[in-house]
Structure formats: structure tokens, C-alpha cells
N, C-alpha and C positions, 0 to 999 in steps of 0.2 A: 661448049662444055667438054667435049671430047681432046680439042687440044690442049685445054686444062687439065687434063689428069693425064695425058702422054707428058706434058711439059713435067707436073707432079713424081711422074715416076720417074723422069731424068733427074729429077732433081734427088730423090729419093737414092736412088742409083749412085748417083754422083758423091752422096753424103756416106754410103757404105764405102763405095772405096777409099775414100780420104781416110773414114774412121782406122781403115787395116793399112793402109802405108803410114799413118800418122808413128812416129816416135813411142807415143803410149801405150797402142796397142804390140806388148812385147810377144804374145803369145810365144811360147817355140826357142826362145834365145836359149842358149847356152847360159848352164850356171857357171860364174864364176869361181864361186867356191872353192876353196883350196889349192888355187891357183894364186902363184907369188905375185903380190902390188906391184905395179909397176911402181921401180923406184925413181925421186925425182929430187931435184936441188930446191931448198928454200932458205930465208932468210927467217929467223926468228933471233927476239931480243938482240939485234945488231948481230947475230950470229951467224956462219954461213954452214949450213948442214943438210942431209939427205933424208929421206922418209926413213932408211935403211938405219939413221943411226937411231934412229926411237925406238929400236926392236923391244927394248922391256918395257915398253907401255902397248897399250891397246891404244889404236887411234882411231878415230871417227874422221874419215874424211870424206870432207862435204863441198860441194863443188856446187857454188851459188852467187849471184849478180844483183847487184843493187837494183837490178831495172824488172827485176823476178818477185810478180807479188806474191806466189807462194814462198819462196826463198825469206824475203822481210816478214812474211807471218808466222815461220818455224824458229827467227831467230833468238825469241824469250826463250824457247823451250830448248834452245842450243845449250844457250848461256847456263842455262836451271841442270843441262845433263853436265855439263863440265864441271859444275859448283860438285854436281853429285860423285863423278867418277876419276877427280883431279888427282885425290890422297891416296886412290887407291893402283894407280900407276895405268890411268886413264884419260886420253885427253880427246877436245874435238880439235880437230884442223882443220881450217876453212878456205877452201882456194877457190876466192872473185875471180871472175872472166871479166869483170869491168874493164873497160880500155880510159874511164875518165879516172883519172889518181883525186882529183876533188870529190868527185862523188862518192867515190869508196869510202876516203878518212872521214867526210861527212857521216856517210853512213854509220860507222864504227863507232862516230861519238856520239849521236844522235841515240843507237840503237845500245850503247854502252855494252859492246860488245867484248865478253868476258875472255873467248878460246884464242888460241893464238889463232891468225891468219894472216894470207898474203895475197897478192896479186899474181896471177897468170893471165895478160890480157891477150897472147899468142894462142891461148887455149890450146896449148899443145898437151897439158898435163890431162886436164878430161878427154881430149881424143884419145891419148896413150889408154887410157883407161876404158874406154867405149861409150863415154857419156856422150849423149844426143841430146838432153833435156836440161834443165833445171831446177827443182835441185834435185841431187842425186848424191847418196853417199853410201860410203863402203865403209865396212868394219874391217879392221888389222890388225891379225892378232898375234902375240908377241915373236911368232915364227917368221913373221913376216907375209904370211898368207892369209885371204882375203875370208873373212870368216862369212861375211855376211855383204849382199849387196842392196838396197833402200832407192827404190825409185820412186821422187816424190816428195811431195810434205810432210812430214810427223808431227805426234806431237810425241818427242823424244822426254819427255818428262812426266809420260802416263805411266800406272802401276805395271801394266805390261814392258814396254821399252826398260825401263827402271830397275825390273825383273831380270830381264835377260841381260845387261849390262852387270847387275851384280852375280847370278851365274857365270858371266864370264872373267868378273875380275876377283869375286870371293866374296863375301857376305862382311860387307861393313862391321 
């Protein structure tokens, strides 16, 4: 019985530590905050352009992978916050780390995926940015600095999210 509850508390032991190096526990980071996007090259509508050139929109970017089941369960409420903040000079942008190109386009038809997005399968663009996790997105606002950073699932299409989106873009 006794080396049942020494093994017990190693195990015990063993589970706090992982809990406080794990990724999640951010405790202590540095905010981002107002600190300028790292800018990056993408391709939208066959076009070839920078995060830098979107400066009169707000952008939501969201750095997510098809193999991410929180990632696939935020992305109705992706689709619902882009329908919501499109017109108002708002968009989401979604940069895959996927490295499979069929899984992706799958995904995107399957998932009738509404915001622009692209593929970074180098993940260079979420390291440039500090992302460790999946999903993870950051708010960009029209200065080009980082209004807001989201680690995690949302449900981006709650009266709160929804709320502060039109605060930041002007009351529909």
C-alpha cells in the first residue's frame, strides 16, 4: 500500500509539472498588445499581397490545421463572424499549418469555408507570431497593431465576441 501512494504522488508530481510547461498554461507571457503584426506575404483571389496591405480592415488572424479538433469546431462561428464584420471593413484570415494541400481543400469544401485563407505549411508565419498552439488568433487593427490576442477555441459568433467586433468596427 505504501508504494502505492509514493508511486501516486509521483504520478501526481509528474502531472503538475507538465500542467505548467504545457503550451496552455500561459500564466506570465508578455501582452502583445499594441505591438505591430508581424507582417507576412499571402496569396488571396490569385493575388499576391502582404498582411501590411489590408491596413483599412480589421483582420482576424487565425492560425488553425485541419488535424485540430478545436480548430474544425470554431470554424462555423468563423464563417458566421466574417458574414457579420465583411461590410464593415472586417475580415477573418486563416493561415493552415497543414502540410497535406488535399486535406486542406477538403477541409474548406467540406467545412464551406466562407474567410479568405491559405496555407503556411513551414509554419513560419505562427512562429514569427509566438504561436505554440492551435488555434490561436490575433486581432489587427487598422494601424497595423495587434489589438487583441485569443488563445484557443471561441465561439466568435457569441453576443460578447459580436459586441466587441462592432465596438471595434462601428455599430452596423
Amino acid at each position: 500500500m505504501r508504494k502505492l501512494f509514493a508511486w501516486g504522488g509521483l504520478a501526481l508530481a509528474a502531472l503538475l509539472l507538465l500542467a505548467f510547461v504545457r503550451p496552455l498554461y500561459r500564466q506570465g507571457e508578455a501582452s502583445v498588445a499594441g505591438k505591430k503584426a508581424p507582417d507576412f506575404a499571402l496569396t488571396l483571389d490569385k493575388r499576391e499581397l502582404r498582411l501590411s496591405d489590408l491596413h483599412d480592415k480589421i483582420v482576424v488572424v487565425n492560425f488553425w490545421a485541419t488535424w485540430c479538433p478545436p480548430c474544425v469546431e470554431e470554424t462555423p462561428a468563423l464563417n458566421r463572424l466574417q458574414q457579420h464584420i465583411a461590410a464593415r471593413g472586417g475580415m477573418v484570415l486563416g493561415v493552415s499549418v497543414d502540410e497535406d494541400e488535399a486535406a486542406y481543400q477538403s477541409f474548406l469544401r467540406q467545412q464551406g469555408v466562407v474567410f479568405p485563407t491559405f496555407r503556411d505549411p513551414s509554419k513560419k508565419i505562427p512562429l514569427d507570431y509566438g504561436t505554440s498552439m492551435y488555434p490561436e488568433t490575433y486581432v489587427v487593427g487598422r494601424d497595423g497593431k495587434i489589438a487583441r490576442k485569443i488563445i484557443g477555441p471561441q465561439k466568435w459568433d457569441s453576443p460578447e465576441m459580436l459586441a466587441y467586433f462592432d465596438a471595434l468596427l462601428g455599430k452596423p
